[in-house]
Backbone as a ProteinNet text record, in pm:
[ID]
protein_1_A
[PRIMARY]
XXXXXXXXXXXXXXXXXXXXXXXXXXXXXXXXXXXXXXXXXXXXXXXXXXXXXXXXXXXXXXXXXXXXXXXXXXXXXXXXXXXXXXXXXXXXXXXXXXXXXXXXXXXXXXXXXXXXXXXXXXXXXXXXXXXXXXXXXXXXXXXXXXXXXXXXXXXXXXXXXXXXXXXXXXXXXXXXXXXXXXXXXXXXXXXXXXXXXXXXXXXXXXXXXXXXXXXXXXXXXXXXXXXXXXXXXXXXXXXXXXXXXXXXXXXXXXXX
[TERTIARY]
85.4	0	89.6	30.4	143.2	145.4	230.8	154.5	122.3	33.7	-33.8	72	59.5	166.4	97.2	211	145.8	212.8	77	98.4	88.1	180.1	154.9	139.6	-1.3	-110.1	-93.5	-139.5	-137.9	-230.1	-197	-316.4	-383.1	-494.9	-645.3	-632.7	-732.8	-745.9	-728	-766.8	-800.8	-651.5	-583.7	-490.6	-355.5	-364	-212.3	-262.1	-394.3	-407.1	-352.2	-404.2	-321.7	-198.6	-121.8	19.2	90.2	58.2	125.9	42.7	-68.4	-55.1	-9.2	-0.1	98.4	293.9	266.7	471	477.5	391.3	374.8	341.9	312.9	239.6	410.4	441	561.9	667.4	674.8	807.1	752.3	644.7	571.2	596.9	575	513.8	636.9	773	857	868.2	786	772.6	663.4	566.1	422.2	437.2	502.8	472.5	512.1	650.8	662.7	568.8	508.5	418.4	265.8	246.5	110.3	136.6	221.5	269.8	238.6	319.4	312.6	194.8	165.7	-10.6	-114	-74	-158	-148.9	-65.2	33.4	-26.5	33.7	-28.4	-197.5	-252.4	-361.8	-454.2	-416.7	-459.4	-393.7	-245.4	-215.9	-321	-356	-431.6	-562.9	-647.3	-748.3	-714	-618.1	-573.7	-565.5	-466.3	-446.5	-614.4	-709.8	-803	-870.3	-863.3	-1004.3	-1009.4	-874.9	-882.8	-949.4	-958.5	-1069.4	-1180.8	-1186.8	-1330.6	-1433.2	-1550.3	-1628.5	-1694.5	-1754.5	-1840.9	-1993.3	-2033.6	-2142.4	-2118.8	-2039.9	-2042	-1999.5	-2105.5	-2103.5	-2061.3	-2073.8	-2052.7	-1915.5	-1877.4	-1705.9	-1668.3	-1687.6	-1631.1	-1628.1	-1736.5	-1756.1	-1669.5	-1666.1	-1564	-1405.4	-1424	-1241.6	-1209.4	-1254.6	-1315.5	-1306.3	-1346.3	-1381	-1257.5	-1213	-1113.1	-994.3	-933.5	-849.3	-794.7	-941	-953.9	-912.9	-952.8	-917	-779.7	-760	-588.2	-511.4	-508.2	-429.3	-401.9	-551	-566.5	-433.1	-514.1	-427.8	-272.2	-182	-60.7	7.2	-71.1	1.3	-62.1	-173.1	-220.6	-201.3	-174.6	-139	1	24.7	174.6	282	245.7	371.8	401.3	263	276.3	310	274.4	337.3	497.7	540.7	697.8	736.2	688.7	627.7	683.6	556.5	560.8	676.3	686.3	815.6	973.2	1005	1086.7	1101.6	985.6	960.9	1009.4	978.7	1000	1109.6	1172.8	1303.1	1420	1363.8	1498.4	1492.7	1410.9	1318.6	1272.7	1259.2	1176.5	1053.6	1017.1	860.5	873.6	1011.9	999.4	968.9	1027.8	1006.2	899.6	760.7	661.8	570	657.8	602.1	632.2	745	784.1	701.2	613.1	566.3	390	353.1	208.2	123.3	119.7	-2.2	-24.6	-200.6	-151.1	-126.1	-169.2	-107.4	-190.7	-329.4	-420.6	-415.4	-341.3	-305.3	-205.3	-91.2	-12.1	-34.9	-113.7	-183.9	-241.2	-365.8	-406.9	-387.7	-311.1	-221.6	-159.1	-86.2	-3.8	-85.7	-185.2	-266.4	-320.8	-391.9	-421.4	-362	-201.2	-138.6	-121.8	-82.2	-79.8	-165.9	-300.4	-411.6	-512.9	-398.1	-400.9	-354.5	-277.1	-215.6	-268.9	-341.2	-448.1	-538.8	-571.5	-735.1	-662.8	-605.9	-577.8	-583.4	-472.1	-457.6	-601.8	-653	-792.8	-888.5	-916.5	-1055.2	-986.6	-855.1	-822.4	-853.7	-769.1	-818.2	-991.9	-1078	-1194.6	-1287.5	-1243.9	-1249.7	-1219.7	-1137.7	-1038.1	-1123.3	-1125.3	-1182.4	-1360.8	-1428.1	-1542.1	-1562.2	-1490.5	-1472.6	-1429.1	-1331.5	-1248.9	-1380.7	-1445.7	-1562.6	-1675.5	-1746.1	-1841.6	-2002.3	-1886.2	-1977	-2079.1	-2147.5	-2201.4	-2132	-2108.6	-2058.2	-2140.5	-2236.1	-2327	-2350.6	-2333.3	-2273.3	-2132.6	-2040.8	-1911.9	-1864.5	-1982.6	-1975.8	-1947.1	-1983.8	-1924.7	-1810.1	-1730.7	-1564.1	-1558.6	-1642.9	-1607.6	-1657.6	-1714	-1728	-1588.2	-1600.7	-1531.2	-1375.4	-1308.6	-1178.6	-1127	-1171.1	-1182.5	-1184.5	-1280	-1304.9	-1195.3	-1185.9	-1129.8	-939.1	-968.1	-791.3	-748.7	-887.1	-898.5	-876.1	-941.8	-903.6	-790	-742.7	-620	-535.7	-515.3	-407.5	-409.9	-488.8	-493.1	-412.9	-437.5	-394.6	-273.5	-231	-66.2	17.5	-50.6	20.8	32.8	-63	-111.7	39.7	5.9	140.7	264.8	271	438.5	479.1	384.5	378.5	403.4	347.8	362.3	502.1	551.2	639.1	752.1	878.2	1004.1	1100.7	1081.3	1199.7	1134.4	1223.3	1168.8	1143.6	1194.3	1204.5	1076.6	1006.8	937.2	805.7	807.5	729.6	699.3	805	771.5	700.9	748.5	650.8	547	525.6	360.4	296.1	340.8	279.7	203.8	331.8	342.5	239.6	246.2	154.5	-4.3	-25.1	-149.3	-213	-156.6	-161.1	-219.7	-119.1	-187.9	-292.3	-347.8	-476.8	-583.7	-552.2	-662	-684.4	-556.7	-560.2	-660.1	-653	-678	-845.4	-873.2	-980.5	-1093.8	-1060.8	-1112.7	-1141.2	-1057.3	-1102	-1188.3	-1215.2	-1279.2	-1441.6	-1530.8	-1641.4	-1711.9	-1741.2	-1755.8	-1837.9	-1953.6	-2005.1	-1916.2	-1829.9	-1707.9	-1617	-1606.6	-1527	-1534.6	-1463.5	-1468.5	-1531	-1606.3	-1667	-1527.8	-1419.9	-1306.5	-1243.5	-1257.5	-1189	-1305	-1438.9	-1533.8	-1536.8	-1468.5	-1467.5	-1332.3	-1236	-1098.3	-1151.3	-1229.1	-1239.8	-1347.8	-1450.3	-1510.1	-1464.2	-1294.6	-1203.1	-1157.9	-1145.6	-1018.2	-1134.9	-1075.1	-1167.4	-1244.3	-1128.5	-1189.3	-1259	-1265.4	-1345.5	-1521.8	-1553	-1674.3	-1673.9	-1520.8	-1613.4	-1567	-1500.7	-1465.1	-1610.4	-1680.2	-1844.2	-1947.5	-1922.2	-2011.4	-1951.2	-1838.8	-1820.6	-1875.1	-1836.3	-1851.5	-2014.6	-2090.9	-2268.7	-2297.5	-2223.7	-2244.9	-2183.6	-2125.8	-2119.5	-2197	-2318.1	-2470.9	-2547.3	-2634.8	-2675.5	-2781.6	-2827	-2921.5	-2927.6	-2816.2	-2750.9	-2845.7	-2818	-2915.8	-2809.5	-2889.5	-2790.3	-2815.1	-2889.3	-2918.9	-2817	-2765.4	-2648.4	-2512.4	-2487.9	-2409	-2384.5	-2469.8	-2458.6	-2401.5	-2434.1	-2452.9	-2338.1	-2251.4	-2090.2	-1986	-2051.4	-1951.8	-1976	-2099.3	-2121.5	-2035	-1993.6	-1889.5	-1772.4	-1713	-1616.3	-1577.7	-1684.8	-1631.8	-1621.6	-1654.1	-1659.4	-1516.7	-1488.2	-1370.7	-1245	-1265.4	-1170.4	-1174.5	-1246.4	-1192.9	-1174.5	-1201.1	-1109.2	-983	-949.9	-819.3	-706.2	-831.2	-709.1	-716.8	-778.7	-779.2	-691.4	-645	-577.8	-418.4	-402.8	-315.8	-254.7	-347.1	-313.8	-247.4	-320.2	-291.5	-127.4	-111.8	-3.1	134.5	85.2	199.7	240.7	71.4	190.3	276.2	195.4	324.1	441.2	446.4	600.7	652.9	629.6	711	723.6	638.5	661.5	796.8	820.6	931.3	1103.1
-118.7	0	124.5	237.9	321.6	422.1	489.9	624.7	730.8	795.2	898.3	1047.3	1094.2	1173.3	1321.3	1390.7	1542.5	1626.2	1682.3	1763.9	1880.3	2038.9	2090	2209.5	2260.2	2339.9	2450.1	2589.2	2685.4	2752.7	2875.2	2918.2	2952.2	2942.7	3038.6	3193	3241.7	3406.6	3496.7	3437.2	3569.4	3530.7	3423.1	3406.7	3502.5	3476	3545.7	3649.4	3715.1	3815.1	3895.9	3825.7	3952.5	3899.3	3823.5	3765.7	3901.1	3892.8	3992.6	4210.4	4167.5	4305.6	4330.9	4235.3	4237.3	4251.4	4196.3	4222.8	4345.1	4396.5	4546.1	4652	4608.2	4709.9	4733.3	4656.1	4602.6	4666.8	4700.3	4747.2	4890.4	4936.5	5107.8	5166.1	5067.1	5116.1	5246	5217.4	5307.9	5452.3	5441.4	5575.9	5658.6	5580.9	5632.8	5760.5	5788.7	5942	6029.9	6035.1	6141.9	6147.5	5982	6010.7	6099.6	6073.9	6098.3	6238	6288.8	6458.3	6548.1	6449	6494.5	6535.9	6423.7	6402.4	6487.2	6518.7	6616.8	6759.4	6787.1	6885.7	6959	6886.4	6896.4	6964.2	6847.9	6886.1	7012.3	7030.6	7155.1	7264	7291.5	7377.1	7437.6	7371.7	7343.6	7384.6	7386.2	7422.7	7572.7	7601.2	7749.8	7851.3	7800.3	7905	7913.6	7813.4	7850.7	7886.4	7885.5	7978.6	8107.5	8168.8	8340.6	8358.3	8239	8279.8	8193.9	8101	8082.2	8157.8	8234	8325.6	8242.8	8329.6	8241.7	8218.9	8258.9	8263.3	8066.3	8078.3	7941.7	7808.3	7766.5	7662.8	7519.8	7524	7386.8	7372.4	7488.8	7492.6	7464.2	7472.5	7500.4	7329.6	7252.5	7146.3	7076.5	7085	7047.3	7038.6	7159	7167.5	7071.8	7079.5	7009.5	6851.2	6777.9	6627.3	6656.8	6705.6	6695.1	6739.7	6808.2	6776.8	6665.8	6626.9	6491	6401	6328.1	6267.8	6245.6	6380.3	6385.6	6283	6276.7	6265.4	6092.4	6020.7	5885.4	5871.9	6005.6	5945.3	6001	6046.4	6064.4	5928.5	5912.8	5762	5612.9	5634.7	5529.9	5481.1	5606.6	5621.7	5622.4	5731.3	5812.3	5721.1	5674.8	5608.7	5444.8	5394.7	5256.3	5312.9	5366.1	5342.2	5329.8	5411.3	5400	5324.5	5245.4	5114.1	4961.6	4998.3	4848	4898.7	4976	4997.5	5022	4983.3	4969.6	4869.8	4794.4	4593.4	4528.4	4623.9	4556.5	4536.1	4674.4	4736.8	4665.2	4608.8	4552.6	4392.1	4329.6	4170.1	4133.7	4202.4	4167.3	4111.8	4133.7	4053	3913.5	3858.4	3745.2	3674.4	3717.3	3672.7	3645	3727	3712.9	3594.6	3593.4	3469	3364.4	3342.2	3220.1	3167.4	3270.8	3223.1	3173.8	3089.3	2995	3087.9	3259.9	3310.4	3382.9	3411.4	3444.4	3597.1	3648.8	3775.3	3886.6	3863.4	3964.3	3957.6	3835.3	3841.4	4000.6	3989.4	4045	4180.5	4208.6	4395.1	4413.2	4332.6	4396.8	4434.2	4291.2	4283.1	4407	4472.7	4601.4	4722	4722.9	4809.9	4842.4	4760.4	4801.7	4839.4	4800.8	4820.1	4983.6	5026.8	5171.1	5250.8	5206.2	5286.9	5299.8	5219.6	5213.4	5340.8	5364.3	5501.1	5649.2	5658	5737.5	5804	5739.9	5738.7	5875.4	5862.3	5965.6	6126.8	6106.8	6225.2	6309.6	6191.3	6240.9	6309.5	6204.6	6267.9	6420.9	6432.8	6569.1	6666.5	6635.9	6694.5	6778.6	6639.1	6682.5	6759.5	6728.3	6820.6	6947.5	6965.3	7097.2	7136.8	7096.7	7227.5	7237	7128.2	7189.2	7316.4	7287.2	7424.8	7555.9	7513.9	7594.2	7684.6	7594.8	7668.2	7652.7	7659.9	7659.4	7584.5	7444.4	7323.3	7232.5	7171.1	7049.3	6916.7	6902.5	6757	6650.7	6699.9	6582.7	6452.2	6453.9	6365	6272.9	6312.9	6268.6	6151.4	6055.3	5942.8	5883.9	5916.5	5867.6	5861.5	5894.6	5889.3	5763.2	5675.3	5533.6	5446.1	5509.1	5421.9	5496	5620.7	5660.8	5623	5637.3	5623	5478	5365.5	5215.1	5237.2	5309.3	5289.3	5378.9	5450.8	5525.2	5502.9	5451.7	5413.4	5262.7	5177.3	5056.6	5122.6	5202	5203.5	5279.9	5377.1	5420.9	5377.8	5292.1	5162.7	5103.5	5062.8	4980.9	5029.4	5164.5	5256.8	5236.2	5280.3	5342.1	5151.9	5057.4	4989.6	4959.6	4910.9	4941.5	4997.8	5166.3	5224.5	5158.5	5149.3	5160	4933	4883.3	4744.3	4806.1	4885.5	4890.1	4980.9	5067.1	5146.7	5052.2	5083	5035.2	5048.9	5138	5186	5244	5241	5299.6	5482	5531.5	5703.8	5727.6	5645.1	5655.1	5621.3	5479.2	5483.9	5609.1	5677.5	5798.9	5920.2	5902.6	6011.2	5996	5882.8	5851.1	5828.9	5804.4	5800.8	6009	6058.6	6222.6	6247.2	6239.7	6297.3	6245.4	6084	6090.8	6104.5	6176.3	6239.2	6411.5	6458.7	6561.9	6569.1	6468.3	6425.2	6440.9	6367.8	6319.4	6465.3	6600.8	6675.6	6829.5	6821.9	6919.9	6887.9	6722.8	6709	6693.6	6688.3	6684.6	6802.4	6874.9	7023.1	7123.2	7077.3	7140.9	7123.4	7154.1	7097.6	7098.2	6972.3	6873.2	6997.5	7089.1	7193.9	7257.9	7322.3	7387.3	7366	7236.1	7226.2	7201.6	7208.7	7174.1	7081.8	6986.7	6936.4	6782.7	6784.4	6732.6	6668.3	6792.9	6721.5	6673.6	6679.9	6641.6	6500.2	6448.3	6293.9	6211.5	6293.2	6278.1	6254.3	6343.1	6308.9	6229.3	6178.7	6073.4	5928.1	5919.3	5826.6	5780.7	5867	5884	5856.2	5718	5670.6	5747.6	5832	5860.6	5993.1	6071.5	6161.8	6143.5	5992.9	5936.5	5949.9	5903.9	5942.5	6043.7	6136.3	6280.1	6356	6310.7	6377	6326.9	6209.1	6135.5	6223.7	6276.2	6318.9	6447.3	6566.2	6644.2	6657.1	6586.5	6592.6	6569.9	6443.6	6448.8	6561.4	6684.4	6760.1	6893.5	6857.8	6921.7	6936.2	6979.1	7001.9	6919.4	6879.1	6763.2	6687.7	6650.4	6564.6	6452.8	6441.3	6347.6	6173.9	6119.7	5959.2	5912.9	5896.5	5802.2	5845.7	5978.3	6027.7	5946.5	5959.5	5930.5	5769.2	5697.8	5573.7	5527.2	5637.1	5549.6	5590.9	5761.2	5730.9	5614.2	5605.2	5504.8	5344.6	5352.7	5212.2	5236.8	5293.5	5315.7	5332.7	5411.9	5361.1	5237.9	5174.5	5012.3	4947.1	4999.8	4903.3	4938.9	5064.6	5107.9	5002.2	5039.5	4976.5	4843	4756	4567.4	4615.4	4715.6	4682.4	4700.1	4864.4	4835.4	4767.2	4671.4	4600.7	4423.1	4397.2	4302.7	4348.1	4471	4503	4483	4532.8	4550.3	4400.8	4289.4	4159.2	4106	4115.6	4124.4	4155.3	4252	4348	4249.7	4231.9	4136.7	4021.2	3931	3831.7	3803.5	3934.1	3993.8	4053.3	4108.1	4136.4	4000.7	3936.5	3799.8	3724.6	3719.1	3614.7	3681.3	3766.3	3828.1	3801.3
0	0	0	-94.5	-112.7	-13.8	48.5	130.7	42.7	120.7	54.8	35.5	-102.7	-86.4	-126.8	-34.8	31.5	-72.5	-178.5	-293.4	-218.5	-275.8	-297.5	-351.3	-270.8	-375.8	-402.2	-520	-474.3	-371.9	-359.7	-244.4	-326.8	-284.1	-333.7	-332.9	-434.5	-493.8	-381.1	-250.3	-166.7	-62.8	-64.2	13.2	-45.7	-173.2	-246.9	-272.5	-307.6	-304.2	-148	-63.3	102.9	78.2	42.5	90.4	32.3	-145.5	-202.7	-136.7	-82.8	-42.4	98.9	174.3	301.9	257.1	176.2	154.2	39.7	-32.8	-99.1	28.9	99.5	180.7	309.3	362.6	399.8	326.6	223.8	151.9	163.9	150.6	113.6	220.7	359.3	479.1	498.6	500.7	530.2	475.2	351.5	283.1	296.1	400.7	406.5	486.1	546.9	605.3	458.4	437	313.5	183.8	155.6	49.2	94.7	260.1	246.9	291.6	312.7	375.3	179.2	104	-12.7	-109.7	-133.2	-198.4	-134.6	32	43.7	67	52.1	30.2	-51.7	-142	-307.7	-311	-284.5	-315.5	-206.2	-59.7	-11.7	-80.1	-143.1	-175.8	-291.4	-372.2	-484.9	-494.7	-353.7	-290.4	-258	-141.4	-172.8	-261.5	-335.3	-445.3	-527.3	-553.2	-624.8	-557.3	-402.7	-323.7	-384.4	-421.4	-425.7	-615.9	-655.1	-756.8	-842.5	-814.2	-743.5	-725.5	-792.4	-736.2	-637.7	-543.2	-437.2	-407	-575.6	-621.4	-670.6	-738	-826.2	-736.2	-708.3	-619.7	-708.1	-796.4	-892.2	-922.3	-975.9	-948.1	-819.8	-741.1	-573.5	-532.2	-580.1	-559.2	-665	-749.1	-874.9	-822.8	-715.4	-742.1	-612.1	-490.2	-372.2	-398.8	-473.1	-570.3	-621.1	-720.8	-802.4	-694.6	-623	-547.6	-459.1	-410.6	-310.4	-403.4	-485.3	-587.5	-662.7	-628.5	-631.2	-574.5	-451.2	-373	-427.2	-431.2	-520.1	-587.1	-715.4	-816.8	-791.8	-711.6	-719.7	-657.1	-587.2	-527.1	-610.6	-611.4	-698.9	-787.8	-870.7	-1052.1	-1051.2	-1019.8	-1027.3	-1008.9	-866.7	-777.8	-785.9	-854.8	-933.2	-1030.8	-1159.1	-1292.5	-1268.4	-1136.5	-1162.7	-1071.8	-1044.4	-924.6	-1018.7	-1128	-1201.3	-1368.3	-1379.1	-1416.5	-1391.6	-1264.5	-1235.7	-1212.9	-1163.9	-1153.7	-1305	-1371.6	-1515.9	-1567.8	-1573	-1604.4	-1535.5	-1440.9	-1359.7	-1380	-1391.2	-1414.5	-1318.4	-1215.7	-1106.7	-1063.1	-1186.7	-1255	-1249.6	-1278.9	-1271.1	-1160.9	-1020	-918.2	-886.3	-922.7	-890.7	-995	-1104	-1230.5	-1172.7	-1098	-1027.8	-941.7	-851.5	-721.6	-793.4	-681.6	-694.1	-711	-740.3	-756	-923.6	-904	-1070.6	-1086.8	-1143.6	-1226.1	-1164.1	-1169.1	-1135.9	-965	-909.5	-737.7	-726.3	-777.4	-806	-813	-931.4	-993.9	-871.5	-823.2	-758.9	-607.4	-533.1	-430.3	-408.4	-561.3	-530.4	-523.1	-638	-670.8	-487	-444.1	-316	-215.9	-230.2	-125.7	-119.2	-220.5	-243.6	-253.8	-293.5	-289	-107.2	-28.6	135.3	194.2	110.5	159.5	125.9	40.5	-34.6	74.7	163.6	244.2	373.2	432.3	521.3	442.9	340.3	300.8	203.8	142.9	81.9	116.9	287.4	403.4	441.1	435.5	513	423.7	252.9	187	169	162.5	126.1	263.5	412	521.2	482.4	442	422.8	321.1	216	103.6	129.3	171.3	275.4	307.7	430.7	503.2	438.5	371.3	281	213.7	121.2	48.2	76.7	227.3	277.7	220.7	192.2	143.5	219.6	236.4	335.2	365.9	422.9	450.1	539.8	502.3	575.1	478.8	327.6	326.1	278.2	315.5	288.5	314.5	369.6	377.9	250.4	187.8	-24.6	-15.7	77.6	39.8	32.4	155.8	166.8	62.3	-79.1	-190.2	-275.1	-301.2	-393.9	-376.5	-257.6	-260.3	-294.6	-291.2	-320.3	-449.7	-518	-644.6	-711.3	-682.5	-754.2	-773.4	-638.5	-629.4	-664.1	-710.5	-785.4	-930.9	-979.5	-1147	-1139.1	-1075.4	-1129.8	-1071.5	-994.9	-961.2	-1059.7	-1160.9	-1261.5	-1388.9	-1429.5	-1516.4	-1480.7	-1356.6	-1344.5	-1320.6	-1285.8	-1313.9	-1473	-1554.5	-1712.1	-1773.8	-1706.1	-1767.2	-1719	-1603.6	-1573.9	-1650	-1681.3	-1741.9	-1894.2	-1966.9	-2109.6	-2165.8	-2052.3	-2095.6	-2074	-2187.2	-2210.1	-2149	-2065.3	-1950.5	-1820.4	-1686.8	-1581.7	-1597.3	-1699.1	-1694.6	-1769.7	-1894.8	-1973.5	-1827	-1763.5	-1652	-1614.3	-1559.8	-1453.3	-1554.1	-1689.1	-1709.3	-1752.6	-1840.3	-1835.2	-1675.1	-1569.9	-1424	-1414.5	-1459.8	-1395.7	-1506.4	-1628.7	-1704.8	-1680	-1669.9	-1609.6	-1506.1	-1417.7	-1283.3	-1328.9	-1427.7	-1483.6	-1522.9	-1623.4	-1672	-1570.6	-1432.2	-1363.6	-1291.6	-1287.6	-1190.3	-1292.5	-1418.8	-1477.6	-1554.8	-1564.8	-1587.5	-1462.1	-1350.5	-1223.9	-1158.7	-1204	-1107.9	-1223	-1297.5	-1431.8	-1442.1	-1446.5	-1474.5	-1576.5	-1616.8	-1718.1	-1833.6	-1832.8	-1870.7	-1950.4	-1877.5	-1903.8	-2004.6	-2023.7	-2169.2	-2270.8	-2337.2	-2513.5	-2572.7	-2651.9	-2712.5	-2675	-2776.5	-2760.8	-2629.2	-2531.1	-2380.4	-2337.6	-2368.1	-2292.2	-2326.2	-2437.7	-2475.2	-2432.5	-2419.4	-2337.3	-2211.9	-2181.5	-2017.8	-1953	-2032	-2056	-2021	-2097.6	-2098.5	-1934.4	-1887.1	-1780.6	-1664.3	-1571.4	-1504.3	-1415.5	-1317.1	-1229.2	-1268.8	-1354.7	-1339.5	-1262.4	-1310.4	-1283.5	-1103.6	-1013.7	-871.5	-896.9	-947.6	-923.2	-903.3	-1023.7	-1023.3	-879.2	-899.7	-757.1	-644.1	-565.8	-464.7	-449.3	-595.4	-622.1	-613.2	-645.2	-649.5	-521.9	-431.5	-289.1	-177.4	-231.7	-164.4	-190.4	-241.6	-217.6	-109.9	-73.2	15.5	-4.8	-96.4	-124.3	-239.9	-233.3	-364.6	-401.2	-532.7	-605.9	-566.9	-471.5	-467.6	-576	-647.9	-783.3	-915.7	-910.9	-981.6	-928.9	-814.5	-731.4	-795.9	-752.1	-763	-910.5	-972.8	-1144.7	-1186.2	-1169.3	-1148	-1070.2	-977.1	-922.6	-987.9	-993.4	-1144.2	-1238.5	-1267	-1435.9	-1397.3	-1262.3	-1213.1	-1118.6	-1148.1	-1070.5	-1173.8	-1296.7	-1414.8	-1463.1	-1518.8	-1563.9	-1451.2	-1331.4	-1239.4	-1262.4	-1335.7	-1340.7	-1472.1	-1554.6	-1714.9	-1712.8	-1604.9	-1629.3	-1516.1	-1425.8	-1342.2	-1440.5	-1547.7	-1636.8	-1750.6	-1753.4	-1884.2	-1855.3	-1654.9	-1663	-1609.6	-1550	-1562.2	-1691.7	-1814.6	-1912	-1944	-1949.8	-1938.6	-1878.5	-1777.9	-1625.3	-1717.6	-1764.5	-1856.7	-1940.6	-2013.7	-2139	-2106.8	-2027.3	-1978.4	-1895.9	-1866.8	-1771.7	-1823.8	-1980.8	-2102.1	-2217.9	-2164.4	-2288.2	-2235.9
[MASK]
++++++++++++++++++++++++++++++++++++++++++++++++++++++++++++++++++++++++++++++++++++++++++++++++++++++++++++++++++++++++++++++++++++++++++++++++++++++++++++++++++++++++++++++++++++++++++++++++++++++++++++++++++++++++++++++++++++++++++++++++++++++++++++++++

C-alpha cells in the first residue's frame, strides 16, 4: 500500500491576493509618512491658491475643485507612484520573481494596486475636510468617500500599473505616471459643462473623473444619490477593465 503523498497546492485568490498586499504594503510602509505629507500637500495647496478665484457665487465649481483635489491625492500615489512602481519591476526583471511564485497575475496587480491605494485614504478625508470648510460646502454627506476612494484608487491603480507594465523603460514609466496624474488633476477640477466638445470625450475616458463627479454631487446640500450611484457604477466598471488590462499586461512582460 502506497503512502499517501502530500501535494503541494497553490493558495487560493483571496490568500495570495493579502500575501502579495501584506509584503507590498511592507516594503511602502517606510515611505508612508513622506508620500502621504506629499499628496496632500499637493492637493490643499491646490485648494488654496483657487479659493482666491473661485467666485463664491459658483457653487458647482467650488464642488468640482473640492472632488477633483480629493481625488488627487488617489491618483498621485495610486497612478503616479505605481506606474513607476511596475516599471521599475520591469526594467529591472523583477517581474519574474513574482512569475515564479504559486499566484496568478491579477493576485499580483491587484495585491499592489491596493497596497498603495491604502495610503491614499488619510490624506484624501483631510483633503476633502479641508476644502469643505475651505468653500463653505455640506458635509453631511461625505460618507461617499467610503465608496469613492476604493473605487477610484482601484481604477487608477490599474492605469498606473497598465502604464508603468507597457512602458520600455523605468524614466518613460515615470513620465507617463506624472503625465497621467496631470490628466486626472486638470480634468477633475474642471467641470464637465465647461469644456470643449473634444476634452469632454478625453475626459469621458479617464476613469476617475466618474467618482470625481459622484463626490462632487455628494457635496450638495441635497444631492441626487441616484447620480451618485450610477458614477460610481462606471467607475467600478472602468476599475476591473483596467485592473484586467493591466493583468494582461503582467503576462506579457514575464513572457518576454
Amino acid at each position: 500500500m502506497t503512502s499517501p503523498a502530500v501535494l503541494a497546492t497553490a493558495p487560493g485568490p483571496w490568500s495570495a491576493l493579502s500575501a502579495v498586499y501584506a509584503g507590498q504594503l511592507s516594503r511602502a510602509r517606510a515611505a508612508r509618512g513622506p508620500l502621504l505629507f506629499v499628496a496632500t500637500l499637493q492637493s490643499v495647496g491646490i485648494l488654496l491658491l483657487l479659493r482666491g478665484v473661485v467666485d463664491e457665487s459658483s457653487n458647482a465649481t467650488a464642488r468640482q475643485v473640492v472632488a477633483g483635489s480629493t481625488v488627487l491625492v488617489v491618483a498621485y500615489i495610486a497612478l503616479n507612484l505605481l506606474a513607476q512602481r511596475f516599471g521599475m519591476l520591469r526594467g529591472t526583471r523583477a517581474l519574474d520573481h513574482y512569475a515564479a511564485l504559486p499566484v496568478s497575475p491579477a493576485s499580483v496587480v491587484l495585491g499592489t494596486a491596493a497596497s498603495y491605494a491604502t495610503f491614499t485614504v488619510p490624506g484624501a478625508v483631510v483633503t476633502a475636510v479641508v476644502g469643505g470648510l475651505l468653500y463653505d460646502l455640506p458635509l453631511g454627506h461625505l460618507w461617499v468617500l467610503a465608496l469613492v476612494l476604493p473605487l477610484a484608487g482601484a481604477s487608477l491603480a490599474g492605469l498606473g500599473a497598465l502604464l508603468g507594465l507597457l512602458a520600455p523603460r523605468p524614466e518613460i514609466a515615470t513620465t507617463f505616471g506624472q503625465l497621467g496624474m496631470s490628466a486626472v488633476l486638470f480634468l477633475g477640477i474642471i467641470p464637465a459643462d465647461r469644456m470643449p466638445g473634444a476634452m469632454q470625450v478625453l475626459r469621458a475616458l479617464v476613469p476617475s473623473t466618474y467618482a470625481t463627479d459622484a463626490l462632487a454631487e455628494s457635496l450638495r446640500a441635497d444631492p441626487d444619490l441616484g447620480v451618485v450611484l450610477v458614477d460610481l457604477g462606471v467607475c467600478a466598471g472602468a476599475a476591473v477593465v483596467t485592473l484586467v488590462l493591466a493583468s494582461l499586461a503582467f503576462r506579457r512582460a514575464v513572457r518576454r
